[in-house]
C-alpha positions in Angstrom: 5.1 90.9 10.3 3.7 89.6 13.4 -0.2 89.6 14.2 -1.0 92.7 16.4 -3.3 91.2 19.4 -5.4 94.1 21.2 -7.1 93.8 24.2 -9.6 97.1 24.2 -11.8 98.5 27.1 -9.5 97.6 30.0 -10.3 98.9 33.1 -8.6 97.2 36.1 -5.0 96.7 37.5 -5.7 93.1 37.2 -7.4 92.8 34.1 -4.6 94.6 32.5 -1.8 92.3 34.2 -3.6 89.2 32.6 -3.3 91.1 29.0 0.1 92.4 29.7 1.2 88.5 31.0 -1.0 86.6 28.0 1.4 88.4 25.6 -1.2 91.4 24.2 0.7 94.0 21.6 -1.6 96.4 22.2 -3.7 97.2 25.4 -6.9 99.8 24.4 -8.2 102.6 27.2 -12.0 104.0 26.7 -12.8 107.6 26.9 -16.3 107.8 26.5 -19.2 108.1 29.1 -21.9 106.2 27.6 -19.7 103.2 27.8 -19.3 100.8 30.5 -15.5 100.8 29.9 -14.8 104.6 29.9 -12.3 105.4 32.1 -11.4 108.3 34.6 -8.2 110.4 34.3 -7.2 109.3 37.6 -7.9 105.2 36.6 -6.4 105.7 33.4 -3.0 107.4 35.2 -2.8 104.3 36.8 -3.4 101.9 34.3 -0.7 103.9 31.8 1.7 103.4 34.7 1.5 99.7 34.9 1.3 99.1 31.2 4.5 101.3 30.3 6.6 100.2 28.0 5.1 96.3 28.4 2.7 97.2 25.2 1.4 99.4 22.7 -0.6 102.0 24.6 -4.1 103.1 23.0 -6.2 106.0 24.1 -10.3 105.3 22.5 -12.1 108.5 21.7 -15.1 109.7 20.2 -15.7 113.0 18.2 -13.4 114.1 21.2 -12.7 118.1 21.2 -8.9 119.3 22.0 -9.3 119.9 25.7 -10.7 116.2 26.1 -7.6 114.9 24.2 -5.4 116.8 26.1 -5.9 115.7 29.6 -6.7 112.2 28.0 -3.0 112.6 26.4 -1.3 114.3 29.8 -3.1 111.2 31.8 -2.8 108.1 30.1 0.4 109.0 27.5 -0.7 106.6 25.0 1.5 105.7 22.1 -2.0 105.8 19.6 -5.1 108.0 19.1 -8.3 105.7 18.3 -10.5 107.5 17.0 -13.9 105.9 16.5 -16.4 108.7 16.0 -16.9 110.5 13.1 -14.3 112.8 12.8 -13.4 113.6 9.4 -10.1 113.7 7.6 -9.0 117.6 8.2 -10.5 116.5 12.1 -7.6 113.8 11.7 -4.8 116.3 10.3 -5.6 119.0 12.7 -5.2 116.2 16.1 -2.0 114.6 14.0 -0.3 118.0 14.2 -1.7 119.2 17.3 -0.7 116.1 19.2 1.9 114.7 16.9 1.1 111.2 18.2 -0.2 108.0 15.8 -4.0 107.5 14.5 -5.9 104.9 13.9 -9.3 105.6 12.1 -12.0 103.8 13.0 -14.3 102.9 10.2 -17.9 101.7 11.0 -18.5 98.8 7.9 -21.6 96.9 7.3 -21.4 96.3 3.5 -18.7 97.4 0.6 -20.0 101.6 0.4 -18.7 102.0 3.9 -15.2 101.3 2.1 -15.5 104.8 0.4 -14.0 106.8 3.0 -10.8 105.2 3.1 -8.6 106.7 0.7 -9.1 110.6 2.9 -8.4 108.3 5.8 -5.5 106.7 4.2 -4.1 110.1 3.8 -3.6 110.8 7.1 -3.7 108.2 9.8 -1.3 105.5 10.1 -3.5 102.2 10.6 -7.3 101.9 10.1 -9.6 99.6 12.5 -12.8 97.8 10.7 -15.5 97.5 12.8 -18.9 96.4 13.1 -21.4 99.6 11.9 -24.1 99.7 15.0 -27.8 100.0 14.6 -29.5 102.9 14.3 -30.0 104.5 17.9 -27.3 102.3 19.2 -25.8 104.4 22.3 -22.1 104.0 21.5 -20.4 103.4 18.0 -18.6 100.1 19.0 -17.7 97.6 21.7 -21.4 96.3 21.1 -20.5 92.3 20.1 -21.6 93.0 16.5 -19.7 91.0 13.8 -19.7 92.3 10.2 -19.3 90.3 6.7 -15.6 90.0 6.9 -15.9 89.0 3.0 -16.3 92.6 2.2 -12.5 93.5 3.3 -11.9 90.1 1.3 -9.5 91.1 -1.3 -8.6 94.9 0.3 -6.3 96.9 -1.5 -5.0 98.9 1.3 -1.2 100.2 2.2 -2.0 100.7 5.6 -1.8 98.3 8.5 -5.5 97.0 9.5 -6.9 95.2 12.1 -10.3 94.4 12.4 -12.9 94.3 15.2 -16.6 93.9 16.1 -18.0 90.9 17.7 -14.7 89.2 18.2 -14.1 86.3 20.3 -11.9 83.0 20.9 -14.1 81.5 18.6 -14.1 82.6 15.8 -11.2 85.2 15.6 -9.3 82.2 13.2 -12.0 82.2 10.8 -11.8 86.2 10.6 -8.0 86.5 9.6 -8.5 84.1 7.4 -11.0 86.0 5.5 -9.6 89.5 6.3 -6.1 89.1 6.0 -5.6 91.6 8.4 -2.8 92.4 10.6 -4.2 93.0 13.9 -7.2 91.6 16.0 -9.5 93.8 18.2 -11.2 92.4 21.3 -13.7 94.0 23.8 -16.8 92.6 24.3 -15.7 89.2 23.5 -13.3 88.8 26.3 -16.5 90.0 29.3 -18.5 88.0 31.3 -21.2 91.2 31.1 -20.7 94.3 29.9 -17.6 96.6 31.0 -16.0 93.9 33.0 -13.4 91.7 31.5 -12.8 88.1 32.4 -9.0 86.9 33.0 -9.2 83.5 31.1 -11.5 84.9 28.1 -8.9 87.3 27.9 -5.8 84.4 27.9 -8.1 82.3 25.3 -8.4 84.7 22.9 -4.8 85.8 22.7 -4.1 82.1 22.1 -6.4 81.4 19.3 -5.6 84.4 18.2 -1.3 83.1 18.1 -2.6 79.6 17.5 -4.4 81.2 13.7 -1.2 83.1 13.4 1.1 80.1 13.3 -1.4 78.0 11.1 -1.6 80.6 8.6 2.4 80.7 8.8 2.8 77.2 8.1 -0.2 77.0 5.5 2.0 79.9 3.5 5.6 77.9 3.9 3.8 74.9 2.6 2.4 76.8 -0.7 6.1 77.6 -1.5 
């Protein structure tokens, strides 16, 4: 399967061209106030318009009650629910049935305990996202440039698809599939020149080091055969 490639937090018509052109799978939308990314019903109207059917669709919410999610929903019509607060698994069920659209679980990680959750999350959403766990009194749960130990998803036993997140950048987004394994790559923070404001070539460097990790670890796997 193909590396998923995510561009999260976009805000602009141009911005989101670059991602949709650079070849991203995914494109992420925030709904959050405290962020410098969250988005207005009318923006993100707009933004859903121009990425339609060019990628993957994904609305960013946090402990978000039904009403929230369903002008979020009637705006935007994303394709996937990220949810990255700390909604619990029956939270999960009830927004799967209520909005019958696909989840992807956050799930904060700083060391191995934070893995515990995951079978009740397993349950019920259809992908999980590792990302970094923020510090105590941080004001937002993610999108903060934080990188975790990506050892700790090292040898994952997990039937889900997974991408991981948290502190990514053109740098070293290789060295975190190689450890992680994982079928998708998150980016926010890492493709900004400050924050809330993407920049158009961090954003085409990453998605090729992102590709460029993909097809090394394709040819490193042929050549074991």
């Amino acid at each position: 399967m193909s590396l998923l490639v995510k561009i999260c937090g976009l805000s602009t018509r141009e911005t989101l061209e670059v991602a949709l052109d650079a070849g991203a799978d995914m494109v992420g939308f925030v709904f959050f106030p405290p962020s410098p990314r969250h988005l207005s019903l009318e923006t993100a109207r707009d933004l859903g318009r121009q990425a339609k059917r060019r990628a993957v669709k994904v609305a960013l919410t946090v402990d978000a009650d039904d009403a929230t999610l369903s002008n979020i929903v009637e705006a935007l019509q994303p394709d996937i629910l990220q949810l990255h607060g700390k909604e619990t698994t029956a939270r999960l069920r009830d927004i799967k049935q209520k909005f019958g659209l696909e989840l992807m679980k956050a799930v904060a990680v700083e060391g191995a305990a934070d893995l515990a959750a995951l079978p009740g999350y397993a349950a019920v959403a259809d992908r999980i996202l590792f990302d970094a766990r923020p510090p105590k009194g941080a004001p937002r749960p993610g999108g903060l440039g934080a990188v975790f130990d990506w050892h700790v998803l090292e040898h994952l036993d997990l039937k889900l698809p997974f991408m991981v997140s948290g502190g990514l950048n053109a740098e070293n987004v290789a060295q975190a599939l190689r450890v992680t394994r994982a079928g998708g790559v998150d980016v926010s923070s890492g493709v900004e020149r400050e924050p809330g404001v993407k920049d158009g070539e961090m954003i085409r460097a990453f998605i090729r080091a992102a590709r460029a990790a993909e097809r090394h670890t394709a040819l490193a796997g042929a050549g074991s055969r």
